[in-house]
C-alpha positions in Angstrom: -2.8 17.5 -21.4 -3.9 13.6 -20.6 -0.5 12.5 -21.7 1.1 15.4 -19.1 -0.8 13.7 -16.7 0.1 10.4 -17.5 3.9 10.6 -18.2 4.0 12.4 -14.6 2.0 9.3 -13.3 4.7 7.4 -15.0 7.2 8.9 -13.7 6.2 8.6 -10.0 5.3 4.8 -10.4 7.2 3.4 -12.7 10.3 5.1 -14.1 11.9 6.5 -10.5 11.4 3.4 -8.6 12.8 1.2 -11.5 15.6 3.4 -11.6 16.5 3.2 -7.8 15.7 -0.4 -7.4 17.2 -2.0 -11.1 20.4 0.1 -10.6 21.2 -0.3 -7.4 20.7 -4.2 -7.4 22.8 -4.1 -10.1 25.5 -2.0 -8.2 25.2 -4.3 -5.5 25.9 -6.9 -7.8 29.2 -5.7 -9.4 27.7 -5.4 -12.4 30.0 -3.3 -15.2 29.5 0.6 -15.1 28.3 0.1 -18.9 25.8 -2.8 -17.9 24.5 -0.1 -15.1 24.8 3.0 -17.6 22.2 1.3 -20.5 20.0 0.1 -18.1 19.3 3.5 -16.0 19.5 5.0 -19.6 16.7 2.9 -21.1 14.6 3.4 -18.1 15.1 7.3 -18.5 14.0 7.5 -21.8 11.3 5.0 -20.9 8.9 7.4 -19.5 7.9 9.4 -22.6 6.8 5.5 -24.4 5.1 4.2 -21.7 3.4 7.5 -21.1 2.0 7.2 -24.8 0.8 3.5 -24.1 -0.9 4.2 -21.0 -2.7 7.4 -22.2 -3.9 5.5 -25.2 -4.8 2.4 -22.6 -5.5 3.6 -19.2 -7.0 0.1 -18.0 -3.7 -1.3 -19.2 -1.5 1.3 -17.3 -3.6 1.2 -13.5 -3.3 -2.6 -13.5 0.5 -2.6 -14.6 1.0 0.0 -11.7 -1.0 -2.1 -9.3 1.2 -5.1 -10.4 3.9 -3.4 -9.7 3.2 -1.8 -6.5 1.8 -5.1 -5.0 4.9 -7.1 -6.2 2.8 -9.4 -8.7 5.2 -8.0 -11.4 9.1 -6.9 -11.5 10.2 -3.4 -12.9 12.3 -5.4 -15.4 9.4 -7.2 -17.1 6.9 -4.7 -17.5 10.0 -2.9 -19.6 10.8 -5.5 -21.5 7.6 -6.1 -22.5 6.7 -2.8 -23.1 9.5 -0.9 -24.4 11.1 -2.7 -26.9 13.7 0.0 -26.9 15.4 -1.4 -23.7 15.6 -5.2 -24.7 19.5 -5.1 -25.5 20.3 -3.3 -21.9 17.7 -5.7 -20.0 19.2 -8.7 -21.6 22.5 -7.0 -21.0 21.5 -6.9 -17.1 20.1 -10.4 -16.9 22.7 -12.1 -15.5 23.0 -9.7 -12.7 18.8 -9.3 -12.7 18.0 -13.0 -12.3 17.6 -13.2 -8.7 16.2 -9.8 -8.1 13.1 -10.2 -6.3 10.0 -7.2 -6.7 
């Protein structure tokens, strides 16, 4: 039930605003459909693993979302760091993400 609460948490304040801002900066940017495609697919299947984290460290999780929210940290970071998983499509988005402000 916690993690319920926390992947919806998630959800609302990390994985949907990542997805509209990370892929439309990098449709903006002419980056390749495929460069676009692994990033928004990474961030979907984000959720469920930063859901786990924060359940199991919900200190962790309010101040990442705080970070976030009050521009002290950018969408792309905080997955990078913590999901592993999305390192190849971040790094893959770089080039296009370098500029990209919170």
């Amino acid at each position: 039930m916690i993690r319920d609460l926390f992947f919806t948490l998630v959800t609302w304040l990390v994985v949907e605003p990542a997805q509209a801002q990370l892929a439309e900066r990098l449709r903006q940017l002419a980056a390749p459909p495929a460069v676009v495609q692994q990033v928004t697919t990474c961030i979907s299947a984000a959720g469920p693993a930063l859901a786990d984290r924060y359940s199991e460290a919900p200190v962790h999780g309010v101040v990442t979302a705080l970070r976030l929210w009050t521009g002290l940290t950018r969408y792309d970071a905080v997955l990078g760091a913590e999901v592993p998983e999305c390192g190849p499509a971040l790094r893959a988005a770089q080039p296009y993400l370098s500029g990209l402000a919170t």
